[in-house]
KEZABA-671502 format. One record per residue: x, y, z of N, C-alpha, C in turn. Coordinates in steps of 0.05 Angstrom, whole numbers, m for minus. Layout:
<nodes>
NODE      n_x      n_y      n_z     ca_x     ca_y     ca_z      c_x      c_y      c_z
NODE        X        Y        Z        X        Y        Z        X        Y        Z
...
</nodes>
This chain:
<nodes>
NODE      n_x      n_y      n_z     ca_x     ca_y     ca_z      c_x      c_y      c_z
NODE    m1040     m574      m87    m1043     m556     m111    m1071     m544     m112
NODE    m1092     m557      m93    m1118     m549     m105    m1123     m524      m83
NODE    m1107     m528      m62    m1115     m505      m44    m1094     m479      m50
NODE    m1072     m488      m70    m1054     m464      m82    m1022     m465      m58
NODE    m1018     m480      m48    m1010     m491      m26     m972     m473      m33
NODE     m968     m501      m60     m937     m498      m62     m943     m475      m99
NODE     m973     m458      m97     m968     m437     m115     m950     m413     m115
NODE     m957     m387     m129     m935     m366     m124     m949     m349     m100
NODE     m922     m334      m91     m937     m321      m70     m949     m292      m78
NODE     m973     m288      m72     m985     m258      m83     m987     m238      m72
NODE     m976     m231      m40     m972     m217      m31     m937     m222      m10
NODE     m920     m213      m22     m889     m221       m4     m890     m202       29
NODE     m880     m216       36     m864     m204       63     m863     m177       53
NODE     m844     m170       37     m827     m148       44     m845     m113       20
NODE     m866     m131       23     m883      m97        9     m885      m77       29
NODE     m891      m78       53     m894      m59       74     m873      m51       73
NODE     m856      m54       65     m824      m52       77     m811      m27       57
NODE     m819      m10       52     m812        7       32     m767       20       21
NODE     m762       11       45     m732       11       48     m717      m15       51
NODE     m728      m30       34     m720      m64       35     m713      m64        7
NODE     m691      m72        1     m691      m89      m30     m676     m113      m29
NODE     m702     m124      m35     m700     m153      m27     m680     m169      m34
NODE     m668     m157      m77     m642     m167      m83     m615     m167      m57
NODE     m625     m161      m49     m595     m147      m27     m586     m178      m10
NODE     m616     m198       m4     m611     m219        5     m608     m241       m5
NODE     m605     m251      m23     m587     m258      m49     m560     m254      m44
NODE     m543     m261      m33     m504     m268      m25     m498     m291      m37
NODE     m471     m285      m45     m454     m307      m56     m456     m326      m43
NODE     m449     m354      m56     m446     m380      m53     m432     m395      m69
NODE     m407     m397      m44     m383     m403      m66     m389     m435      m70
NODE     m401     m449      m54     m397     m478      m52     m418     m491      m80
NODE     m440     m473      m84     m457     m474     m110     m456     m468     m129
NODE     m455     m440     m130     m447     m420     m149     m427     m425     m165
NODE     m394     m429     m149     m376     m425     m159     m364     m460     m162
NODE     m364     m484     m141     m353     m495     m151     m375     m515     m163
NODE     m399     m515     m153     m419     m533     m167     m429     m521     m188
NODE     m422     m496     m200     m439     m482     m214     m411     m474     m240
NODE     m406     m457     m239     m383     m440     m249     m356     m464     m257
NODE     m348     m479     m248     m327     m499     m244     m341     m521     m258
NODE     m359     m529     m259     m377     m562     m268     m379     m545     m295
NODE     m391     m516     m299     m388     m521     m325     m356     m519     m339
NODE     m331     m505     m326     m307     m500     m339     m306     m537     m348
NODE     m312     m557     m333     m298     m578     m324     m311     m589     m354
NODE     m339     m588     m353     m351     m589     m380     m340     m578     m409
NODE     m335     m556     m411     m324     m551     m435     m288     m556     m443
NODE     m282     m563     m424     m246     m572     m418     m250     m604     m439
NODE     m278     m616     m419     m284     m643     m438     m291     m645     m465
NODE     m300     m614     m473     m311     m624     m500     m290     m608     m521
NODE     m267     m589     m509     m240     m582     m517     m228     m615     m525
NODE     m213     m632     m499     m195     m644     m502     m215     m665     m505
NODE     m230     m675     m507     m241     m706     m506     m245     m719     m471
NODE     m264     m731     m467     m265     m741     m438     m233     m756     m433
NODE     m233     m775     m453     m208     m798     m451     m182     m784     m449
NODE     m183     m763     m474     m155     m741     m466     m156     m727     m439
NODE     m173     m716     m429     m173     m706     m401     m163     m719     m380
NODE     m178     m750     m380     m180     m766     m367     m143     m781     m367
NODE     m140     m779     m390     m108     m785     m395      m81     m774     m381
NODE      m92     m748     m386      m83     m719     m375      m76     m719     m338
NODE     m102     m729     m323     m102     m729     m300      m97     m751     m284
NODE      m92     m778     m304      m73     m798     m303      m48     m792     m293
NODE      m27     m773     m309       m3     m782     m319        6     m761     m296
NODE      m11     m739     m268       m2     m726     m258       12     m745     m234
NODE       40     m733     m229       51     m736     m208       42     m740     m181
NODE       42     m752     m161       36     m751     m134       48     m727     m121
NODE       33     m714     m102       38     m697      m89       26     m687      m59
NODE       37     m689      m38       21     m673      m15        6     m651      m21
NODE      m20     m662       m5      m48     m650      m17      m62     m645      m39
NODE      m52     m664      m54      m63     m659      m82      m69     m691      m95
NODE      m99     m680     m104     m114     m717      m90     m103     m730     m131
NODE     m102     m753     m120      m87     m762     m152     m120     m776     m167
NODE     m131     m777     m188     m151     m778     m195     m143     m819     m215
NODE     m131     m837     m205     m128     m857     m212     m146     m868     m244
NODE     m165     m860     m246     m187     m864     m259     m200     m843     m279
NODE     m191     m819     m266     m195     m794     m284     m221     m791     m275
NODE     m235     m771     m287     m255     m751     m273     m288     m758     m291
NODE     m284     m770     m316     m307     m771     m343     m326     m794     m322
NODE     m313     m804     m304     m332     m826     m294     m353     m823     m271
NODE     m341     m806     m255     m351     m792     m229     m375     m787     m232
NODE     m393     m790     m213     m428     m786     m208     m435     m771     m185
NODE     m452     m757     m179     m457     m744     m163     m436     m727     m146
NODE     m418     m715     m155     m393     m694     m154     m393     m684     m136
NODE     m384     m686     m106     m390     m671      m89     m368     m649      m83
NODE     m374     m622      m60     m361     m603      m71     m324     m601      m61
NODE     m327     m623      m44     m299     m633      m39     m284     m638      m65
NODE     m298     m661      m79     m283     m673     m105     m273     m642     m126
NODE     m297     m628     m125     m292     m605     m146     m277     m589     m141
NODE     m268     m589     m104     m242     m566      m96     m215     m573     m116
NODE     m212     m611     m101     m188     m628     m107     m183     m628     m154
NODE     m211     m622     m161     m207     m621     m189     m197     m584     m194
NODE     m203     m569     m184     m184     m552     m194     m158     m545     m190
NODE     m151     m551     m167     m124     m554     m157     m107     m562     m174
NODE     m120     m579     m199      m96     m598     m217     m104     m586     m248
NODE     m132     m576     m252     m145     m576     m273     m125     m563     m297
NODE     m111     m539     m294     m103     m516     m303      m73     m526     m316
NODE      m62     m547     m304      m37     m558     m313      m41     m581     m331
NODE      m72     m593     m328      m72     m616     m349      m83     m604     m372
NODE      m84     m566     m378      m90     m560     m396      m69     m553     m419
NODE      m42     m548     m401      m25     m535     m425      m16     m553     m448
NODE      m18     m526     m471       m5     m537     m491      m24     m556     m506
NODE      m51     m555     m493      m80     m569     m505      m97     m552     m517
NODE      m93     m526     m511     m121     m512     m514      m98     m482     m524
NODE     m114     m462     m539     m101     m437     m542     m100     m412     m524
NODE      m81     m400     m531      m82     m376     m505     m108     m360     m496
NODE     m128     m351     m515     m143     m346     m508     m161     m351     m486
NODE     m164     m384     m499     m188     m404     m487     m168     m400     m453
NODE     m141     m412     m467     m131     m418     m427     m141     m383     m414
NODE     m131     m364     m425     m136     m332     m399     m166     m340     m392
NODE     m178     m343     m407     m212     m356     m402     m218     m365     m374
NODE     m197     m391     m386     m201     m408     m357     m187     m399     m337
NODE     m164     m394     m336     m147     m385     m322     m160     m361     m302
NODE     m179     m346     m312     m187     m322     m300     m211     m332     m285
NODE     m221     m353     m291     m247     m362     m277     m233     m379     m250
NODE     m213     m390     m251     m206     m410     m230     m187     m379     m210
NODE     m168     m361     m226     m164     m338     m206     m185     m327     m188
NODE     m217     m324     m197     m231     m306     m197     m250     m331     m171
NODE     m240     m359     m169     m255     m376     m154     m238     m370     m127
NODE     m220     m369     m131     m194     m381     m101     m198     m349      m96
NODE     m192     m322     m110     m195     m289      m98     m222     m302      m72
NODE     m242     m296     m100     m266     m295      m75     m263     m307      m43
NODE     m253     m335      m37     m247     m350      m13     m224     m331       10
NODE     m225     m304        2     m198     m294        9     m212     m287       40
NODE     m200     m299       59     m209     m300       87     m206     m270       98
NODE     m191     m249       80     m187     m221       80     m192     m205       65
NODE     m204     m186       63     m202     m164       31     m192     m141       38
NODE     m182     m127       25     m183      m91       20     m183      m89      m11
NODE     m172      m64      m18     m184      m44      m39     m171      m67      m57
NODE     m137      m74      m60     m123      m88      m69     m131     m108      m85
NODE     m142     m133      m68     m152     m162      m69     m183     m160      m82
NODE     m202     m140      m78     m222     m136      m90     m216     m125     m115
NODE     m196     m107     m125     m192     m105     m145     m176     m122     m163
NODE     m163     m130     m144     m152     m165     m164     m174     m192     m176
NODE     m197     m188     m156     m217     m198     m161     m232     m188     m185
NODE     m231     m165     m194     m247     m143     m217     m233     m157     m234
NODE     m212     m156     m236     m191     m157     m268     m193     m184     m270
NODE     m193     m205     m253     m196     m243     m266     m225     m228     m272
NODE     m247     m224     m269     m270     m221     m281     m277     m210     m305
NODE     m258     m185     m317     m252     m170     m331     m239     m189     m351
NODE     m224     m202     m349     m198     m219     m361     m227     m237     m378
NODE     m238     m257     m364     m252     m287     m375     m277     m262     m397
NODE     m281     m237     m389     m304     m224     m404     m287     m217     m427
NODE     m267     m210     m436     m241     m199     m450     m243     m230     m470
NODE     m241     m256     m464     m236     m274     m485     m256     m299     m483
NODE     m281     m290     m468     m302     m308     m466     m311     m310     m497
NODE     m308     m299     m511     m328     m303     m543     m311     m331     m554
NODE     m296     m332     m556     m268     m354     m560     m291     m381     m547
NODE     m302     m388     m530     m322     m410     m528     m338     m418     m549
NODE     m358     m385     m561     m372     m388     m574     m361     m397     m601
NODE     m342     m379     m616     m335     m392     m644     m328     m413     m644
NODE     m315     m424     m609     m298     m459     m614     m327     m478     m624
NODE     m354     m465     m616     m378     m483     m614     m379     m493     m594
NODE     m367     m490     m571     m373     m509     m540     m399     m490     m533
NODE     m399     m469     m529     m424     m456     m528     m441     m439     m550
NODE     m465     m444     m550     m479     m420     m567     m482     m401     m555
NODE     m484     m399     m531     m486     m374     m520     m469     m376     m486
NODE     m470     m356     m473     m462     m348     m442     m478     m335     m430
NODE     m509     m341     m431     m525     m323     m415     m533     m346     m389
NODE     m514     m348     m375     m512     m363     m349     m521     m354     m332
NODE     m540     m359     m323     m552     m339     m293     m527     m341     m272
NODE     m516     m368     m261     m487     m365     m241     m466     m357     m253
NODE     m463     m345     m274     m445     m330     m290     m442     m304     m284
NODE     m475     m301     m293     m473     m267     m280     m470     m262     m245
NODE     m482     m277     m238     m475     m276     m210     m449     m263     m199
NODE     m429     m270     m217     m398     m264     m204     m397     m234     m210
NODE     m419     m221     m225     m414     m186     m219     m422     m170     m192
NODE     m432     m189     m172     m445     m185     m143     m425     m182     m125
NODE     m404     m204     m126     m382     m217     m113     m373     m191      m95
NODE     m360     m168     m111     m344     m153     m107     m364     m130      m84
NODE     m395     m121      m92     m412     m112      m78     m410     m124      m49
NODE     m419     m149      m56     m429     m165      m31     m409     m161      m10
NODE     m389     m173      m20     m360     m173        7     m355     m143       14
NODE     m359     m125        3     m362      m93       16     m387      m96       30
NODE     m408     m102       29     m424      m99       42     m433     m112       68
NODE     m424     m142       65     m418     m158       85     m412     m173       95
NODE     m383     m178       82     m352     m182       97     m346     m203       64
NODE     m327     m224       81     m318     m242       58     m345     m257       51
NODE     m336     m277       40     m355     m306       29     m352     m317       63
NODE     m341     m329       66     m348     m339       89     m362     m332      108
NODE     m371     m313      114     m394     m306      131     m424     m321      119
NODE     m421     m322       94     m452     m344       84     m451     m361       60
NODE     m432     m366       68     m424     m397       54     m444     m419       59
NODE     m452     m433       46     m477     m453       50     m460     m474       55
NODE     m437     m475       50     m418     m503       63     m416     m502       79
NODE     m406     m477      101     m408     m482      133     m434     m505      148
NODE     m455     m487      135     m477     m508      143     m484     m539      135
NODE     m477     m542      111     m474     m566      100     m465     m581      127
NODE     m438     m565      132     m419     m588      146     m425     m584      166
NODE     m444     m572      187     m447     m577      207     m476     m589      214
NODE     m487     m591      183     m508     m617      186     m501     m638      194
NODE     m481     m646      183     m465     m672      196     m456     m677      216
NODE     m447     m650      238     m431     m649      264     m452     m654      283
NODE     m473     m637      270     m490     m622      294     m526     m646      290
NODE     m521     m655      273     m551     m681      265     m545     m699      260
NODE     m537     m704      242     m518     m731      221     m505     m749      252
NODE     m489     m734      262     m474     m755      283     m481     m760      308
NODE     m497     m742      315     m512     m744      336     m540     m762      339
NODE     m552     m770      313     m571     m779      308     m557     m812      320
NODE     m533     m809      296     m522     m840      309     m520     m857      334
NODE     m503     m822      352     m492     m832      379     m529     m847      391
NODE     m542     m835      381     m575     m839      406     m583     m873      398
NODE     m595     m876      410     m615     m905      404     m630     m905      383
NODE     m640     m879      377     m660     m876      359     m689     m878      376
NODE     m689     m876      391     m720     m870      409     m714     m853      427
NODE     m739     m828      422     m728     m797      437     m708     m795      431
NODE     m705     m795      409     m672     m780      398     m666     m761      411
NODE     m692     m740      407     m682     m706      413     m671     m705      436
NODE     m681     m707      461     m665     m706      486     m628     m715      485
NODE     m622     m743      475     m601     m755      476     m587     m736      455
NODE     m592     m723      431     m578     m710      410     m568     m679      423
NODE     m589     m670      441     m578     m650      455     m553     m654      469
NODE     m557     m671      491     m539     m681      508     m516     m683      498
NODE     m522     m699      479     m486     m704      467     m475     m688      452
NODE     m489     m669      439     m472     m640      435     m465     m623      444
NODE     m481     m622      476     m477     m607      500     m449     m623      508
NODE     m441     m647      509     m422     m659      520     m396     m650      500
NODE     m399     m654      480     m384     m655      447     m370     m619      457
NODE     m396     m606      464     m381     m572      464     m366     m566      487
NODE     m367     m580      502     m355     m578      529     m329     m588      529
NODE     m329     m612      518     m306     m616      521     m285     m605      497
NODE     m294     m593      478     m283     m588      458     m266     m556      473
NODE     m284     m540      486     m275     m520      495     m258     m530      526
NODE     m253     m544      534     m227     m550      555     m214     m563      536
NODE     m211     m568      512     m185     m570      502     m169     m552      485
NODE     m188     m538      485     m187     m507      472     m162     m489      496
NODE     m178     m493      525     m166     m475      542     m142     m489      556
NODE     m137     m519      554     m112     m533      549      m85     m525      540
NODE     m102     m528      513      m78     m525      488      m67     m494      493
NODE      m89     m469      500      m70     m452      497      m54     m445      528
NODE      m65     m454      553      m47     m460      570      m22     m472      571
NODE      m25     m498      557        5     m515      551       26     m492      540
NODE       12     m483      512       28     m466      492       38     m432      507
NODE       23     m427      534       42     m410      547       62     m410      563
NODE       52     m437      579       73     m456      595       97     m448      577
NODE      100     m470      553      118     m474      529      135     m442      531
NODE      128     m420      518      125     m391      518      147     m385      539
NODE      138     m394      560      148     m383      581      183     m397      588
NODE      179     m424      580      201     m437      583      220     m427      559
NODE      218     m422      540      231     m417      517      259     m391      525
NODE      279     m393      522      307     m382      524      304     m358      499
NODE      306     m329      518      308     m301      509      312     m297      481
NODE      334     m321      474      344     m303      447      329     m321      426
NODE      306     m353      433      297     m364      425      278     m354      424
NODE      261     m345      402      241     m323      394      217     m347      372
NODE      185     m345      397      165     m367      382      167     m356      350
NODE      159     m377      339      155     m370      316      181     m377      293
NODE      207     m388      309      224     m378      285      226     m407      271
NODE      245     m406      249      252     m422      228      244     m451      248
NODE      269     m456      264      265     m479      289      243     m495      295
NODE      216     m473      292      200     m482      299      177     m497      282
NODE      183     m479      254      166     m480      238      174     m507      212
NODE      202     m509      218      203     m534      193      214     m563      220
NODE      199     m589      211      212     m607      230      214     m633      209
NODE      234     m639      218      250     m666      200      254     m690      224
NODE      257     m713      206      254     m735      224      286     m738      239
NODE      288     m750      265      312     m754      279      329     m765      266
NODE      325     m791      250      344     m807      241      339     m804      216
NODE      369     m801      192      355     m800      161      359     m833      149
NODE      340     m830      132      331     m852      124      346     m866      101
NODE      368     m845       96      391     m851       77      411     m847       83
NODE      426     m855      105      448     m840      119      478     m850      103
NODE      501     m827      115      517     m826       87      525     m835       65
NODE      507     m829       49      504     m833       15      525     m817       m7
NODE      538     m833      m23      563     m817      m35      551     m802      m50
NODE      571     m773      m51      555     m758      m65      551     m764      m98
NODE      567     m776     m110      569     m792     m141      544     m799     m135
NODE      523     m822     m119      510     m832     m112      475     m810     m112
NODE      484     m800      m93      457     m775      m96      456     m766     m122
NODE      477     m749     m136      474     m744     m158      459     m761     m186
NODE      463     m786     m181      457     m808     m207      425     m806     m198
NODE      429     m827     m164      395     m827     m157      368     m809     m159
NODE      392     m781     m150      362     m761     m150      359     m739     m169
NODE      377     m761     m200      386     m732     m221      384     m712     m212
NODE      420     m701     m200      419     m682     m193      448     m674     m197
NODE      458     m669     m229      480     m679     m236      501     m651     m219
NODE      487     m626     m215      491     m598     m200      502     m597     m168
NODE      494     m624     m162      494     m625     m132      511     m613     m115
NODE      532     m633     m121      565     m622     m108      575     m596     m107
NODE      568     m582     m141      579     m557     m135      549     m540     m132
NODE      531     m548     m122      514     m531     m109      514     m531      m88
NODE      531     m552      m77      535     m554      m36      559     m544      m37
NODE      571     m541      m57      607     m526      m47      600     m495      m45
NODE      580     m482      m66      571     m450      m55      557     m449      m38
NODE      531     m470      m30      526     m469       m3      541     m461       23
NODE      561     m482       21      584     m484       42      596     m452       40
NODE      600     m447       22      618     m426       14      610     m396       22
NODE      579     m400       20      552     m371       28      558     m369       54
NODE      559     m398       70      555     m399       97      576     m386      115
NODE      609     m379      103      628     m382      117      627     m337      107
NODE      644     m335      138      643     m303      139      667     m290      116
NODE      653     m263      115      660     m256       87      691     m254       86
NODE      716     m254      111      742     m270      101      756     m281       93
NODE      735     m310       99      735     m331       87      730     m336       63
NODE      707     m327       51      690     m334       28      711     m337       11
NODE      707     m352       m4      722     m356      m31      710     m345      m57
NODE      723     m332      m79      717     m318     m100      709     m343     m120
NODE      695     m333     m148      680     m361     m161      709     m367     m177
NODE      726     m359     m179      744     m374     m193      758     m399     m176
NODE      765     m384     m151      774     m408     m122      758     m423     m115
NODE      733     m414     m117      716     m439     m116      711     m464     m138
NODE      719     m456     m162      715     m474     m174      739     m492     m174
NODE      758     m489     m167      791     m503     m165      786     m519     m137
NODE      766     m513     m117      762     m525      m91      752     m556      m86
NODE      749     m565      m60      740     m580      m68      725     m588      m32
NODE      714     m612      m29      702     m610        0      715     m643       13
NODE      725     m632       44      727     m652       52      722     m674       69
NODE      690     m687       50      677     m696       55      672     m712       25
NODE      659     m730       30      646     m750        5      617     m765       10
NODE      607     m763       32      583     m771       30      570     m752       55
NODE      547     m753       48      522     m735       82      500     m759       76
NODE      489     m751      101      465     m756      105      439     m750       88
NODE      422     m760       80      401     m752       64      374     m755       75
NODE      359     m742       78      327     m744       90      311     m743       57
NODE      286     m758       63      273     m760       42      247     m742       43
NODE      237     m726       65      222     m706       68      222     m685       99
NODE      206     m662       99      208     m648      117      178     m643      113
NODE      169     m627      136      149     m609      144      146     m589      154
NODE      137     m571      143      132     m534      152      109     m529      161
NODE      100     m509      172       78     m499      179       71     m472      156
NODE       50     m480      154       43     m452      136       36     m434      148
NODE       30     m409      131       29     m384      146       m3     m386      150
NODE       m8     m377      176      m43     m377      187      m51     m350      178
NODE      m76     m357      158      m91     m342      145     m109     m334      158
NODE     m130     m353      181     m140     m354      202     m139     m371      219
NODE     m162     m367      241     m158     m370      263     m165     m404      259
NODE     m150     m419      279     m154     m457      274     m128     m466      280
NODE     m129     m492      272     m108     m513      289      m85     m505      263
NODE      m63     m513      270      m39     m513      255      m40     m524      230
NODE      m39     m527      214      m35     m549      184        0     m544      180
NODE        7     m562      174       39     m577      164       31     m588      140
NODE       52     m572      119       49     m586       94       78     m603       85
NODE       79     m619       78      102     m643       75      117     m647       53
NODE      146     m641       43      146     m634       23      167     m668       12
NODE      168     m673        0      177     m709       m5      196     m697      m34
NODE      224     m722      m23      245     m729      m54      250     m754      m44
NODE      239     m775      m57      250     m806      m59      254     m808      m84
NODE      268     m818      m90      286     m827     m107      271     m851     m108
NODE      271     m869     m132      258     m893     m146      273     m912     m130
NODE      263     m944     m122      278     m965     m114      283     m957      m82
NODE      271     m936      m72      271     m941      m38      249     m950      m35
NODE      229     m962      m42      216     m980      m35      204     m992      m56
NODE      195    m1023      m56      193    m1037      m84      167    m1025      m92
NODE      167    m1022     m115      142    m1015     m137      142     m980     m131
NODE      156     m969     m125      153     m939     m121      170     m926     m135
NODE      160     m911     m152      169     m897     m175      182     m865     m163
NODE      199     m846     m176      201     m825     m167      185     m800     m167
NODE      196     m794     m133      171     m769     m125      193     m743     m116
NODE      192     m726     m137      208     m695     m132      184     m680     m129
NODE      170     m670     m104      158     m647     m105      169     m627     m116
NODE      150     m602     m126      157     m582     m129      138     m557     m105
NODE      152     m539     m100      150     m522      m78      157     m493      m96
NODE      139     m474      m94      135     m452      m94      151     m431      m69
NODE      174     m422      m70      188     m415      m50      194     m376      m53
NODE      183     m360      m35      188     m335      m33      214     m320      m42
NODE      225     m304      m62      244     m308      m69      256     m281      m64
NODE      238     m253      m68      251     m230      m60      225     m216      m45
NODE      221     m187      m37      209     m177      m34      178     m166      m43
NODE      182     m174      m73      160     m167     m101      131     m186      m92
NODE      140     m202      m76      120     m229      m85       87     m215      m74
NODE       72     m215      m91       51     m207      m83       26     m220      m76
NODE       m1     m220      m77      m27     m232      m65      m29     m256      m87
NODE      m23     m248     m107      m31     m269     m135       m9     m272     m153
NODE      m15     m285     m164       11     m293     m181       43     m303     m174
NODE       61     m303     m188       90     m314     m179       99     m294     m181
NODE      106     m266     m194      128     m248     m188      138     m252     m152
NODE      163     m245     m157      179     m252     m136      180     m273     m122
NODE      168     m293     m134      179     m325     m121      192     m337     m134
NODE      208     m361     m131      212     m381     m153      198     m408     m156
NODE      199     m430     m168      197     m453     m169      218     m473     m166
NODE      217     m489     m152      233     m503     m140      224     m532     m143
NODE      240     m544     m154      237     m580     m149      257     m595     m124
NODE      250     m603     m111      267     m616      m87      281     m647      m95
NODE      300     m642     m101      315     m669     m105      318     m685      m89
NODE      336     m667      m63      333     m682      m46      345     m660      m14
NODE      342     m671        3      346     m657       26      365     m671       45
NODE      396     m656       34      419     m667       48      428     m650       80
NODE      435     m663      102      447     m650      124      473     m658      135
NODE      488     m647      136      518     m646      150      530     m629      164
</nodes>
């Protein structure tokens, strides 16, 4: 301090520089900004809406679900929040609000958690950037609703205002992901953190090279493997068998794990009092339009059969947003009492329903709960 060391600086870099503005280097940061910044406080005032213990209650009583981390303990206890934990807390946040808080307050939130997941959009055009404007537009529209509740005296948030950049920045140079401070985070760990380990710890540096030189090498012959195998594959595949289709993309286990179960039976187990005559129009869709039976004949019908097979989950591939390894998301219906102490698990699935369905929101999809997943 006495030589002025860690003082201010009195002459910057960038004075010579007459066509520099320096704000310009200043870019979003979604991993700070938005979920350590923007999210820690939503998460904050959600607590002083419902009570820690009501929140905490709230995120109790959620269902289990593929990829969606269950918070056993609730969230009021958590210390040093890392930005993993804060992904896994919004994912759920928005459902442990309804019917707690008023419409207002929810568009509020609702537009700040839209306006978190837009930005991450691994793509933009005119569209998606302007879907990004309006959740921004939306939380500025019923932000005062904080102040009269008294959660805030004010909103002069410096990472608040930040989110008026968002839309500049990604026109100017590209998505968030191009300078995301989490990339680097995590490749502190790939690229120091684990390499530090692999060494003895004497002359690290030499041995830390090495083994990332080794680490990249081999990472890229499995790279040029995998997509060799997958042309091999390509090539073997039968003309009218086209990559990519249904076949490929959903896979169920060989043997079901409930094999023929009466249908009286399914129905009780996986409340699903609809069942039967939802597999008799199944059946009924499937057969050529000759055949088909009218809804009056169908309801006089009947199937001749009395029990199928039942599987208790499947797996799809999602659609690749970018470039990377496959992800399979898993969709589960057990029924209570297939295994002791396990309670019932009906996912629900978000399923494409007509043409309408667009970048945000549900128009043109439906909601779907999976009871259960019968084959015959």
């Amino acid at each position: 301090m006495d030589r002025d060391v860690s003082g201010g600086v009195k002459r910057p870099f960038w004075t010579d520089l007459p066509y520099t503005d320096i704000h310009m280097s200043v870019t979003p940061d979604v991993l700070h900004q938005l979920y350590q910044g923007i999210f820690k406080h939503l998460v904050s005032w959600c607590e002083d809406l419902l009570g820690p213990d009501e929140l905490d209650s709230r995120l109790r009583c959620l269902p289990p679900a593929f990829g969606i981390r269950h918070f056993k303990q609730g969230i009021s206890s958590l210390a040093q929040v890392s930005g993993k934990e804060r992904k896994d807390m919004a994912r759920i946040l928005l459902g442990c609000l309804i019917g707690k808080i008023s419409k207002p307050v929810m568009l509020a939130f609702r537009s700040l958690l839209d306006f978190i997941y837009l930005a991450q959009y691994p793509t933009h055009d005119d569209a998606t950037l302007q879907y990004l404007t309006e959740a921004l537009k939306t939380f500025h529209k019923h932000k005062d609703v904080l102040v009269k509740l008294g959660i805030r005296d004010h909103l002069n948030i410096p990472k608040l205002h930040s989110l008026l950049h968002y839309v500049e920045s990604i026109r100017l140079f590209g998505t968030t992901d191009n300078y995301n401070t989490e990339m680097f985070e995590r490749l502190h760990i790939d690229l120091a953190k684990d390499a530090w380990r692999a060494s003895n710890h004497k002359d690290e540096f030499p041995q830390m090279v090495r083994w990332i030189s080794r680490r990249e090498k081999m990472a890229l012959y499995e790279v040029f493997q995998n997509e060799r195998r997958a042309d091999e594959e390509a090539e073997d595949l039968p003309e009218e068998e086209e990559e990519g289709s249904a076949r490929d993309c959903v896979k169920i286990a060989k043997y079901p794990p409930a094999p023929q179960q009466h249908l009286a039976r399914i129905q009780e187990r996986h409340s699903a009092p609809g069942f039967t005559t939802a597999l008799v129009g199944l059946i009924n869709s499937l057969q050529p339009d000759e055949l088909r039976l009218t809804r009056q004949d169908l309801a006089r019908t009947w199937l001749p059969f009395d029990r199928v097979d039942v599987y208790h989950k499947f797996q799809f591939k999602r659609n690749e947003l970018s470039d990377g390894k496959d992800e399979l998301d898993v969709v589960k219906a057990v029924p209570g009492g297939v295994r002791q102490g396990r309670k019932n698990r009906f996912d629900t699935i978000i399923a494409l329903d007509t043409e309408e369905a667009e970048s945000t929101g549900v128009k043109g999809e439906s909601n779907i709960r999976v009871q259960d997943t019968p084959q015959f």
